[in-house]
N, C-alpha and C positions, 0 to 999 in steps of 0.2 A: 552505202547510200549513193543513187544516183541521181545525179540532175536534170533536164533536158527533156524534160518527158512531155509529149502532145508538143512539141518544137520548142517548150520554152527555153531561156538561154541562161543557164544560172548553174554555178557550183552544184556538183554535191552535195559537200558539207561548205556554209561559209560560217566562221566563227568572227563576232564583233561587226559593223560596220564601219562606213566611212567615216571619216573625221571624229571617231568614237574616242580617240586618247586613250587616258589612263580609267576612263570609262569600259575599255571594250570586258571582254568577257574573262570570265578568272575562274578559273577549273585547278582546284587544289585537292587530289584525293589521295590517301596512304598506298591503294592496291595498283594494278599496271592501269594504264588508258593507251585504248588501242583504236583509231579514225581509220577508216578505207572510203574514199569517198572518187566518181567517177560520172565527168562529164561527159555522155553521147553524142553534144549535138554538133555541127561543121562549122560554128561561125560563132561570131560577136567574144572570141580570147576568155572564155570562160574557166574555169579550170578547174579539177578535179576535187580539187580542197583549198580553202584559204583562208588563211589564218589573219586578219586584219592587223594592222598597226596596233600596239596594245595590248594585245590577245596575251594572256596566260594561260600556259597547261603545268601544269605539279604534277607529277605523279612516278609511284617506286621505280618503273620504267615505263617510255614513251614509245609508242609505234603507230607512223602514218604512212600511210600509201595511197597517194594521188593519182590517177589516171586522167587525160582532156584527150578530144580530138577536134577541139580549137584552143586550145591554147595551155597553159601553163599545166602539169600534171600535180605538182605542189608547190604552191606559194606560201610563202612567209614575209608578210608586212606589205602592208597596202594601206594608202590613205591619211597618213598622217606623219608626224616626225617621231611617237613613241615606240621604243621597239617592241616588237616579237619575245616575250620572254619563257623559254621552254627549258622545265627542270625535271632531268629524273633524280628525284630522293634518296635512293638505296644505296650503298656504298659498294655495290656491284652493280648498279642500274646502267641502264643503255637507252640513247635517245637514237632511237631508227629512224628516219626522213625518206622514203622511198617513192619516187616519180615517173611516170612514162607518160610519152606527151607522142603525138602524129602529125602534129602541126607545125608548119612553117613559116618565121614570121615576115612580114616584108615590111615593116617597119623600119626607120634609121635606127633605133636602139635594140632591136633584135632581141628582145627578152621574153619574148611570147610562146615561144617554141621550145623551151625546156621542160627537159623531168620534172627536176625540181629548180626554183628560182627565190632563195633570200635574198637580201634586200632589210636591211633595219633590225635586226635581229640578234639575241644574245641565247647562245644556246649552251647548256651544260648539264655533264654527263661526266660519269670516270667512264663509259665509253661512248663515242658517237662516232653514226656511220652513218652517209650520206650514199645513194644507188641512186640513177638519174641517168635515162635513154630519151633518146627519140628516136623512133620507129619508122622516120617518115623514111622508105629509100630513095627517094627526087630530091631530097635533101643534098646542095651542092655550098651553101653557106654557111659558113664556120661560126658563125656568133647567131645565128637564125634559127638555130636546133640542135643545139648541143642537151647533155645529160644534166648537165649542172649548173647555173649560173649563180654568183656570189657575185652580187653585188651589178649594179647597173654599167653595162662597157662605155657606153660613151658620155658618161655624166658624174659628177662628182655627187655625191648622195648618202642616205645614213649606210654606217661602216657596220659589218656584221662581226660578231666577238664571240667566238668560242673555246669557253674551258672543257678541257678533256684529257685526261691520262693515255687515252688512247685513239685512235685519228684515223679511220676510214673514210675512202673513199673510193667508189664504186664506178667508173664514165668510162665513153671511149672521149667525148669533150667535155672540156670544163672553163668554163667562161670568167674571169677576174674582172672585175668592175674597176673605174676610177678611183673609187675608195677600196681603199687595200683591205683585206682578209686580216684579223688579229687572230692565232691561234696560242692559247695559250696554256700553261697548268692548271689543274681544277683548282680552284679559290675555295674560299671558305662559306661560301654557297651551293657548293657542287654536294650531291650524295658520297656522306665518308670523308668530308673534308678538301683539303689542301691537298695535293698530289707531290710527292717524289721524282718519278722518273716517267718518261711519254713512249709511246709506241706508236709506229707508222706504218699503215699496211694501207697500200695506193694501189690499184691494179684498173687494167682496163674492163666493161662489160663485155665483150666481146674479144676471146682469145687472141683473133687473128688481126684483130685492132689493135693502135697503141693507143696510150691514152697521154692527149694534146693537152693543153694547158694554153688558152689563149688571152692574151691582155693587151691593152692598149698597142699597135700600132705593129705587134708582132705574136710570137706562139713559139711554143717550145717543147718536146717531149723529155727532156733532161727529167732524170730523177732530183725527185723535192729533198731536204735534208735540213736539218735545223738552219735557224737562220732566216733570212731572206730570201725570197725562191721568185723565179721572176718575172724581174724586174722590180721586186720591191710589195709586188701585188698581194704574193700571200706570204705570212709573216709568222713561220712557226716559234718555237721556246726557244730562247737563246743557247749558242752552241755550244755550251756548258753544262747544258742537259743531260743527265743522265736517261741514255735512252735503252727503254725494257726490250723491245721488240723493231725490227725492220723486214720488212716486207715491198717489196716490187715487180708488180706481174705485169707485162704488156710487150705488146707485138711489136717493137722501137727496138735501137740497140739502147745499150745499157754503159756506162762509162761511170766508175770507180775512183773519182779523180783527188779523194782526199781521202785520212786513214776513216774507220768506220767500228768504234769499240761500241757494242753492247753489248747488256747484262743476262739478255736471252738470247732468242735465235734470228739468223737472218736466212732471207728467201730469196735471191731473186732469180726473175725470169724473163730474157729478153731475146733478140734478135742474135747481134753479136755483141759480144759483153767483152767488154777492153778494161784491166787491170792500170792504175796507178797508182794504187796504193795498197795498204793492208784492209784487213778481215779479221776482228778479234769478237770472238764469244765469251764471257769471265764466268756463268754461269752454271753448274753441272749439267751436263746433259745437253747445253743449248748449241744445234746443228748449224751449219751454214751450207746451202744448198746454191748452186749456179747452175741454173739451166740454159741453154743458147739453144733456137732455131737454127742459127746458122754457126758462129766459130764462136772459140773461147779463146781471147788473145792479151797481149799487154804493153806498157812503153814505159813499163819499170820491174824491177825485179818483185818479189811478191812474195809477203807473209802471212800464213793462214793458222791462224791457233784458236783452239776448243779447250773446255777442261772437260773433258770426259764425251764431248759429242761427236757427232760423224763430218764429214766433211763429202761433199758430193759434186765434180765440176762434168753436169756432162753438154756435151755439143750435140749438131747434129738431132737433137731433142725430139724432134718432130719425124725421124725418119727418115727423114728425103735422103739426097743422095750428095748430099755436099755439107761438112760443119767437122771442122779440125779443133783441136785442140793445137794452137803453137804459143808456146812461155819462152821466147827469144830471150828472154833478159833474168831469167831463171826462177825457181820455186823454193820455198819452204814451206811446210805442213808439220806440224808439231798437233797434237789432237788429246796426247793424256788419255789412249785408252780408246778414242772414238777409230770407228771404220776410216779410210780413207778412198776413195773411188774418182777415179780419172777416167770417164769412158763417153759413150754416146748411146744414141738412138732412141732414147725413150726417157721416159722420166726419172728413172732409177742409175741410168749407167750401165747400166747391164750388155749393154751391146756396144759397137761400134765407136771411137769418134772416127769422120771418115773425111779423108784426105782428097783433093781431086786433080783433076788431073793436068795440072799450070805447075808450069814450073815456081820452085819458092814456095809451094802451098801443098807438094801431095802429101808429106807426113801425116798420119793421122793423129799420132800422141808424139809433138814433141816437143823437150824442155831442153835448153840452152843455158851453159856458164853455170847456173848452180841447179842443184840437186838434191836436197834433202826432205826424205819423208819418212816421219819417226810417228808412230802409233800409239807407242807406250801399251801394247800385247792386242790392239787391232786389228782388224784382215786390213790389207793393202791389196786393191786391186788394180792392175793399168791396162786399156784397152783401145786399141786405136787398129783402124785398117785406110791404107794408102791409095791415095787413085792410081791410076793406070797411064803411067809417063815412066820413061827409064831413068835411071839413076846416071845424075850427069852433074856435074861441078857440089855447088852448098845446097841444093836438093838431092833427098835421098827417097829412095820406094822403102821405105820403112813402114811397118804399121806403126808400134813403139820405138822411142829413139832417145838417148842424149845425145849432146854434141858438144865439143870442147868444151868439156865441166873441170872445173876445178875447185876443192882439191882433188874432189874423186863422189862418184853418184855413194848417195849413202841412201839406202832402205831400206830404214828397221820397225820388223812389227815388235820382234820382243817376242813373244809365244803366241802371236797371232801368225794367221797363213799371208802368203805373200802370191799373187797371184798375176803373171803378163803374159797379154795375150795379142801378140801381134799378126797380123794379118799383110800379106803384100802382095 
């Protein structure tokens, strides 16, 4: 549904009015509901869809998709203090919230110019995914047009509360309000009950973007992680959570700074991605994957174990001509059976990691002090090619390398193939 039409300046779709309360409108049905609703017009902050203070949607699963090109592309909660209450029923259901906006807001609160913009609102799903762009390229304001905004930035206002097993989110911005973000397990509200364990898949819209995170008085690309995430603003399941899934994609580097046990697989993908701590999978099959644009590095020695999945650290990801793999402080890979792969240049490892040509840096694949990679009958493959500097003091033109390992490099596939492929 479109709005705007012969100049008029109005939603899409607007559900409930103003100061409607526990009055506004209440859409309870058993099958999916799906809204797409898009404002055309240039002016007066109108926006694609909006869902009034009040407003109930029920349904097995939920799907909305807001467009404006003045103003907000989906809003949730306007006009009153009762919140937004959106349920998908099905105990697989999914609440989708999807926004694109072109506007830019020049207001002191800046909340005009998002994809999507909550505000007063309790949402639950066993999964919910939030996408949220702005389109506009003159866009030079970091709280003015971002993808996402939760919750109002400069004003303390109703707190938005979401149960979910599972926790997408889609931006290359995302805007935190004075009132903190509650993310929490699905309750005994949510489709299928009370939830077990939560899963995280954050990534930016745009590949070659990171995805920011801005709140009060500062901004952060740091990866989210249970807990408190910051500054306090958004507020996932405490860190006793067993977590099903972890995923992290965006154009930022990536830092690893506490251990990381889940029960499936992990993803991530970043710039340069810096090791401090471990990498554990307990589940059959569940992969962990590190992709780097530019190097795969660390500032502590490094434990990686799967029970039966692959394991995948490549650099250099994008191709270009610069992204090493160096594990100064040493490696362990245990896998129970999964592949093993150390390489570069693409998303698989299959080619290069590639070394350049600075001293201290041309190695393409190299691990320091410990050394062990065991497969349990796995391929083991290592791949690294060197830049182009001579071999002169603790840099070496090695494509692959160890260096004072102790007690001694061990790798074993078991009856799987073993496979190095150095290049210099």
């Amino acid at each position: 549904m479109q709005g705007g039409a012969n100049g008029s300046n109005y939603s899409g779709i607007n559900l409930g009015t103003l100061n409607a309360g526990t009055s506004a409108v209440d859409i309870r049905v058993g099958g999916d509901v799906v809204m797409a609703g898009q404002n055309a017009t240039s002016s007066n902050g109108y926006a694609g869809i909006t869902l009034y203070s009040g407003s109930k949607v029920y349904g097995r699963n939920l799907s909305f998709y807001g467009v404006s090109s003045a103003g907000v592309g989906m809003q949730l909660g306007w006009g009153s203090s009762v919140a937004v209450d959106l349920r998908a029923t099905s105990s697989t259901g999914t609440l989708l919230i999807a926004g694109s906006s072109s506007f830019i807001d020049g207001g002191a609160t800046g909340s005009g110019g998002y994809g999507v913009f909550a505000n007063g609102s309790v949402l639950r799903a066993p999964t919910i995914q939030i996408i949220g762009l702005n389109t506009n390229v003159s866009c030079v304001q970091n709280i003015a047009c971002a993808g996402i905004g939760l919750g109002w930035y400069t004003r303390s206002s109703q707190t938005t509360n979401i149960y979910t097993n599972n926790f997408k989110l889609v931006s290359d911005k995302v805007v935190l309000g004075l009132s903190p973000v509650a993310v929490s397990l699905c309750d005994s509200n949510c489709g299928g009950g009370s939830g077990s364990s939560f899963g995280i898949d954050f990534s930016s819209y745009n590949s070659s973007s990171p995805l920011t995170f801005y709140y009060p008085s500062t901004s952060s690309t740091a990866i989210a992680r249970l807990g408190s995430n910051y500054g306090g603003y958004l507020v996932m399941p405490s860190t006793g959570t067993t977590l099903s899934s972890y995923t992290y994609s965006h154009n930022a580097d990536i830092t690893i700074g506490s251990d990381l046990q889940i029960t499936g697989s992990i993803y991530l993908s970043g710039a340069t991605v810096t090791f401090g701590a471990n990498l554990t999978t307990t589940v059959a099959g569940g992969d962990i994957t590190v992709l780097a644009t530019n190097h795969i590095q660390q500032t502590n020695a490094t434990t990686i174990t799967t029970a039966g999945g692959d394991v995948l650290f490549s650099s250099n990801s994008d191709g270009g001509v610069d992204g090493r793999i160096n594990l100064s402080n040493g490696l362990t890979v245990t896998t129970n059976g999964g592949n093993i792969t150390l390489g570069g240049g693409n998303s698989l490892g299959s080619g290069y990691a590639q070394g350049v040509g600075t001293s201290g840096l041309s190695e393409g694949l190299r691990i320091d002090g410990i050394v062990n990679l065991s497969s349990g009958n796995g391929n083991i493959s290592l791949r690294g090619k060197s830049g182009a500097v001579a071999e002169w003091i603790d840099n070496g033109a090695w494509g692959v390398g160890f260096y004072n390992v102790s007690p001694g490099v061990v790798i074993n596939s078991g009856t799987g193939a073993v496979l190095i492929d150095g290049y210099s």
